[in-house]
C-alpha positions as CSV (number, residue, x, y, z in Angstrom):
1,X,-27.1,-61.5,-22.4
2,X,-26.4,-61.5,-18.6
3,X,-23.2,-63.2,-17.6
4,X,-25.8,-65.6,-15.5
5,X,-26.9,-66.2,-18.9
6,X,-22.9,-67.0,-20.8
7,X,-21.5,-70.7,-21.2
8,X,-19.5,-71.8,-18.5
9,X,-15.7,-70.8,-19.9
10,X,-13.8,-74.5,-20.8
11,X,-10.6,-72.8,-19.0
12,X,-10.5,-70.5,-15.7
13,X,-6.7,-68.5,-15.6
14,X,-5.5,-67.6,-12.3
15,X,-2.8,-64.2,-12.5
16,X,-1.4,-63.7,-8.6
17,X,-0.6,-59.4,-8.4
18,X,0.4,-57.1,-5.7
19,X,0.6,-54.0,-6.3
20,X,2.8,-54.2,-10.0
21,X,0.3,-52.6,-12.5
22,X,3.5,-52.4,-15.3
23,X,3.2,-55.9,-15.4
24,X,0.0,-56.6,-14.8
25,X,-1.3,-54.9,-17.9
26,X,1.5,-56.6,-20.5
27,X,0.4,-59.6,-18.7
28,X,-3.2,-59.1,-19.5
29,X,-2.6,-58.2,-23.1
30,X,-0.6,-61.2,-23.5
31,X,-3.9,-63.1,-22.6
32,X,-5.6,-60.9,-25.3
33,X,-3.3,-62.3,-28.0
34,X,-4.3,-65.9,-27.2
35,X,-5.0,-68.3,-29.9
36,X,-7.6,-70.2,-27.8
37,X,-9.8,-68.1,-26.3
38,X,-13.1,-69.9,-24.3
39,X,-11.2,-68.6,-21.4
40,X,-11.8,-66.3,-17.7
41,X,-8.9,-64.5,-16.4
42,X,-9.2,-64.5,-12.1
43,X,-7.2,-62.0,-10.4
44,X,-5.8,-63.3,-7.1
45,X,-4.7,-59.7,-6.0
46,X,-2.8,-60.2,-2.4
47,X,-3.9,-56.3,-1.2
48,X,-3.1,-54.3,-3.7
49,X,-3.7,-50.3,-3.6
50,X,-6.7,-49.0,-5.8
51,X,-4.3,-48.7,-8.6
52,X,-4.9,-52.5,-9.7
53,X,-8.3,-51.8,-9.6
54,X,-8.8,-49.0,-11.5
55,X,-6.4,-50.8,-14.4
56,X,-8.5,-54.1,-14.3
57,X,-11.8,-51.7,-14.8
58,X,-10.0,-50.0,-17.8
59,X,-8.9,-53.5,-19.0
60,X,-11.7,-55.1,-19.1
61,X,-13.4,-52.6,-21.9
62,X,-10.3,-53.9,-23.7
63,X,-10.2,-56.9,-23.7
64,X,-12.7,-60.1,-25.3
65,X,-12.5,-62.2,-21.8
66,X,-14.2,-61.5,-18.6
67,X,-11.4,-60.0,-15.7
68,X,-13.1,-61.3,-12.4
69,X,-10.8,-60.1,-9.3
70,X,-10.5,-61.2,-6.2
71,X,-9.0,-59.0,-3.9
72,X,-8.2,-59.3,0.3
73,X,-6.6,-56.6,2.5
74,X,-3.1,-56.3,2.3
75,X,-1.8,-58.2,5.7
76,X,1.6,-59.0,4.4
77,X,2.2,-62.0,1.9
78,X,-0.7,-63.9,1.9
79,X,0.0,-65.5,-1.1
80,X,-1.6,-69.0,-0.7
81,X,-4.8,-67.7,0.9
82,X,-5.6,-65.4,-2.1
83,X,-4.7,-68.4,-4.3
84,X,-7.3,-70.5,-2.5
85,X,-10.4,-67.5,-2.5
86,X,-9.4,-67.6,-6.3
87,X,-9.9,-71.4,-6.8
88,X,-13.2,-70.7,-5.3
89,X,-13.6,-68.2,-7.8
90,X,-13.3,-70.3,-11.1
91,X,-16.4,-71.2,-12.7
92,X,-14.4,-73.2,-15.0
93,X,-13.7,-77.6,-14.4
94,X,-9.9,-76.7,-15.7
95,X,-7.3,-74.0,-13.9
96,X,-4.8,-72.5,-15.2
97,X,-2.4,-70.6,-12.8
98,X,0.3,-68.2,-13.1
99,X,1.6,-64.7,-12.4
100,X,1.1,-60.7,-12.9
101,X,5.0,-60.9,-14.3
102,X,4.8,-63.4,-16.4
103,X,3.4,-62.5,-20.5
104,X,1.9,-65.6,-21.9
105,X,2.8,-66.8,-26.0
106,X,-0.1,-66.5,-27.9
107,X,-0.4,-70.0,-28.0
108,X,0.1,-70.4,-23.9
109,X,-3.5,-71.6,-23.2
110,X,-4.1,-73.5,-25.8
111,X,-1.2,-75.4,-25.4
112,X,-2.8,-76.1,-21.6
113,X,-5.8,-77.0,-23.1
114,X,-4.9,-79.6,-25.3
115,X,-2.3,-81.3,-22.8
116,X,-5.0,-81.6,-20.3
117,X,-5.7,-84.9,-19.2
118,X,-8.0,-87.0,-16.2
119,X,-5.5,-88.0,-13.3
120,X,-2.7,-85.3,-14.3
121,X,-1.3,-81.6,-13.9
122,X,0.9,-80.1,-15.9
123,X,4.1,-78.3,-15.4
124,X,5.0,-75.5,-18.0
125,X,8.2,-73.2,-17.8
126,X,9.1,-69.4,-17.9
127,X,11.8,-67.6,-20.0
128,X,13.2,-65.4,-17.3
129,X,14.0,-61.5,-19.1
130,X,16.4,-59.0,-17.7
131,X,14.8,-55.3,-16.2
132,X,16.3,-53.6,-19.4
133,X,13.6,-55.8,-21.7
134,X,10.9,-56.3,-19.5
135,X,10.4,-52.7,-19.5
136,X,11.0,-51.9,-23.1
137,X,8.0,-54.3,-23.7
138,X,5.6,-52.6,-25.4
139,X,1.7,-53.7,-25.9
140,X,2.6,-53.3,-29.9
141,X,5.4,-55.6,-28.7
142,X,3.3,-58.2,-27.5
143,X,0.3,-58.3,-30.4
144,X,3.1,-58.9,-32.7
145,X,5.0,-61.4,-30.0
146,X,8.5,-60.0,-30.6
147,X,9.0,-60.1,-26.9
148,X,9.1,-64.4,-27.7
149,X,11.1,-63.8,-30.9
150,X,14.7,-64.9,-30.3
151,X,16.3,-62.5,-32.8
152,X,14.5,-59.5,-31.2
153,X,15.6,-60.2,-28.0
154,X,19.4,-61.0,-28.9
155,X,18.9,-57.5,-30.7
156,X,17.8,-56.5,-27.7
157,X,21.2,-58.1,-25.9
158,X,19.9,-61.5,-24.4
159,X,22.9,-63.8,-24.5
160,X,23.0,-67.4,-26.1
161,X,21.9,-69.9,-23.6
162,X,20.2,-73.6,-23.9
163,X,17.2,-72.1,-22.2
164,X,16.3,-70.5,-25.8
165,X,15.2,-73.3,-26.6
166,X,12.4,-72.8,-24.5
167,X,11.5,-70.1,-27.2
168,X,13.0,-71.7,-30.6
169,X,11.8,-75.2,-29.7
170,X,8.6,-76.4,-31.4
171,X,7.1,-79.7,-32.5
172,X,9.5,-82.8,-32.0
173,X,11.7,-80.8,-30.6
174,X,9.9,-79.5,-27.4
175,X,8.2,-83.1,-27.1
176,X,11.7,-84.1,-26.9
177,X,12.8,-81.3,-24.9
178,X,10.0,-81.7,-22.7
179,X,10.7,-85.5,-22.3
180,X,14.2,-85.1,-21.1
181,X,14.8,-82.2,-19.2
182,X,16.6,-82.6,-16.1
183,X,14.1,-80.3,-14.4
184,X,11.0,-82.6,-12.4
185,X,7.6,-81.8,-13.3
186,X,6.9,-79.8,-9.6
187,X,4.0,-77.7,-9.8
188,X,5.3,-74.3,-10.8
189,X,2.9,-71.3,-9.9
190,X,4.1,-68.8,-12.7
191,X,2.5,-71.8,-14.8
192,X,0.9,-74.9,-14.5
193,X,-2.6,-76.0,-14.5
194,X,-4.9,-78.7,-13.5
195,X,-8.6,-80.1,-12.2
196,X,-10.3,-77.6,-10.3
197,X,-11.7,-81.2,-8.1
198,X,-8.0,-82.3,-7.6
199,X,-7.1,-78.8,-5.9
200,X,-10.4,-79.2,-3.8
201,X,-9.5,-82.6,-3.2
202,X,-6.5,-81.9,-1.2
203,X,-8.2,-79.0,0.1
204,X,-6.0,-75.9,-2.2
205,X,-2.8,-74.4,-0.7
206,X,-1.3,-74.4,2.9
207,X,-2.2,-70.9,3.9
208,X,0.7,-71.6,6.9
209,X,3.2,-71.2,3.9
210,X,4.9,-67.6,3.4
211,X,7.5,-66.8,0.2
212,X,8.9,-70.2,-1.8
213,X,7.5,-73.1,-1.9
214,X,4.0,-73.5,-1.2
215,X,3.1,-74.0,-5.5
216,X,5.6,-77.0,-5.0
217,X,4.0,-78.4,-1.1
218,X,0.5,-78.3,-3.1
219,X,1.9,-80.6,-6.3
220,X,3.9,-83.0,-3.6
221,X,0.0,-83.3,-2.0
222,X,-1.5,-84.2,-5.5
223,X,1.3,-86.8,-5.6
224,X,0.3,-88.4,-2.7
225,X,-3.3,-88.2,-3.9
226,X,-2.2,-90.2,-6.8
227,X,-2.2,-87.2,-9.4
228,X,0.7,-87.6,-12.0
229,X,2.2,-84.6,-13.5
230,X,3.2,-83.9,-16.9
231,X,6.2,-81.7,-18.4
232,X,6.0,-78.8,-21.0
233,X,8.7,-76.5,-20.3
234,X,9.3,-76.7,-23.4
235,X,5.7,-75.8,-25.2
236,X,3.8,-74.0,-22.5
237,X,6.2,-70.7,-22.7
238,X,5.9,-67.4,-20.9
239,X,8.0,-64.4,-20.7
240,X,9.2,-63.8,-16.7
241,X,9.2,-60.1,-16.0
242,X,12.0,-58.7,-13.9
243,X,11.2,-57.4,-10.4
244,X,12.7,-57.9,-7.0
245,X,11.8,-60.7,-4.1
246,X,10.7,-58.7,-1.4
247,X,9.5,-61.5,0.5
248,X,12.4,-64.4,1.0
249,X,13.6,-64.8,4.8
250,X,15.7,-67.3,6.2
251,X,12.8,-67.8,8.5
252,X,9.9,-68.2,5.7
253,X,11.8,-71.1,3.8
254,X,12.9,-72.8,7.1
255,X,9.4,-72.6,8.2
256,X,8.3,-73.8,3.8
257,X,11.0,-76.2,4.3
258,X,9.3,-77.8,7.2
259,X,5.9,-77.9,6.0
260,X,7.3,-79.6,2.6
261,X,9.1,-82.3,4.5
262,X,6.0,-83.2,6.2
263,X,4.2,-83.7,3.3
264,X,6.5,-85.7,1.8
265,X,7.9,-88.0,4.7
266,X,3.9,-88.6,6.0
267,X,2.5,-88.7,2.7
268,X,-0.3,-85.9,3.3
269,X,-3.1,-85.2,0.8
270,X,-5.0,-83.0,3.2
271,X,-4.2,-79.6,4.3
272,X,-5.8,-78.2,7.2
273,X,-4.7,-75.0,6.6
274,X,-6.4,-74.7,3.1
275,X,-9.6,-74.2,1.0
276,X,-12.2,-75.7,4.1
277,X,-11.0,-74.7,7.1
């Protein structure tokens, strides 16, 4: 059977890389373990060196879901414009989207899946794990989900915080976790999902928009669309791998900073910077 030929998946996952094949592969394995599985995996690579490809090639022997990756030449961080050749990319109505550090709970997708709903997005969180861990995360690690085990991580040394409950919490308690957290329901690119029409609609993300901020600038444009956005910090949980910010200037979040308070004090829904150019 040709892939012509497959059902159109019910969920497309976007997974932003450069260059951080380490992570990329737990990530990838981490999709493997998933509960739900009538899922794609895109790869919105921002330039990454032949090393990405030739692990995605390996992978996707491994792995039950199709890998389809998008790559563009590396011309610094291009973030948002890879993002928006990967919406193009999803065959699927629904969009997941988050990143090559961050290892999804086996029940990450479905969780997505059965929160989705017409007229909203949703806005999931990240457990954030020290260098030490994320490194000593094995694949066996991850097929037996120790790395979202509690106990194994304060083995491990993770302190105790309130943000464990983003691990411990389940049932009632994450509804209610979800339903009072401080934290507003911003669209979060390590994870959050929604329509794949809603992102066209306000024409993907504004490709003007270097490091910080331009996952948030596209939810404060689905708000002025009239999209409302739901929390699940608390039940949509992913492990966030270690690694360092190369990208952050004073100058890229003046210049994010800028762009946001636009959207927000004119109300835009359109960018022109975006998907149709």
């Amino acid at each position: 059977m040709s892939h012509e030929e497959r059902e159109v998946p019910k969920i497309s996952v976007i997974v932003s890389t450069y260059n951080a094949e380490e992570w990329l592969e737990k990530v990838l394995w981490g999709f493997n373990c998933q509960i739900f599985k009538d899922f794609e995996v895109i790869i919105a690579d921002d330039g990454s060196g032949p090393k990405t490809r030739e692990l995605l090639e390996e992978l996707s022997k491994k792995v039950f879901y199709k890998i389809v990756h998008v790559w563009q030449e590396d011309d610094g961080f291009q973030k948002s414009r890879i993002l928006n050749k990967a919406v193009e990319a999803c065959s699927a109505e629904y969009i997941i989207m988050t990143d090559g550090d961050c290892i999804p709970r086996e029940d990450f997708v479905e969780v997505h899946y059965i929160n989705k709903e017409a007229g909203y997005f949703i806005s999931g969180g990240y457990y954030m794990l020290p260098m030490n861990i994320s490194k000593m995360i094995t694949l066996e690690d991850i097929e037996k989900q120790n790395c979202f085990n509690i106990h194994w991580l304060m083995d491990k040394g993770i302190p105790k915080t309130f943000k464990n409950n983003k691990l411990t919490a389940s049932g009632f308690i994450s509804k209610l976790l979800n339903t009072f957290t401080p934290t507003n329901a911003s669209w979060n690119g390590h994870n959050s999902s929604g329509w794949k029409k809603d992102i066209l609609n306000v024409n993907g993300f504004d490709e003007r928009m270097q490091y910080g901020g331009q996952d948030r600038e596209l939810g404060e444009r689905l708000f002025n669309f009239g999209i409302k956005s739901k929390q699940l910090r608390y039940s949509a949980v992913c492990v966030h791998l270690d690694h360092k910010r190369g990208y952050k200037t004073p100058e890229s979040i003046a210049k994010n900073q800028a762009i946001r308070k636009e959207t927000r004090s004119k109300k835009v829904v359109w960018t022109h910077y975006g998907i149709t150019k």
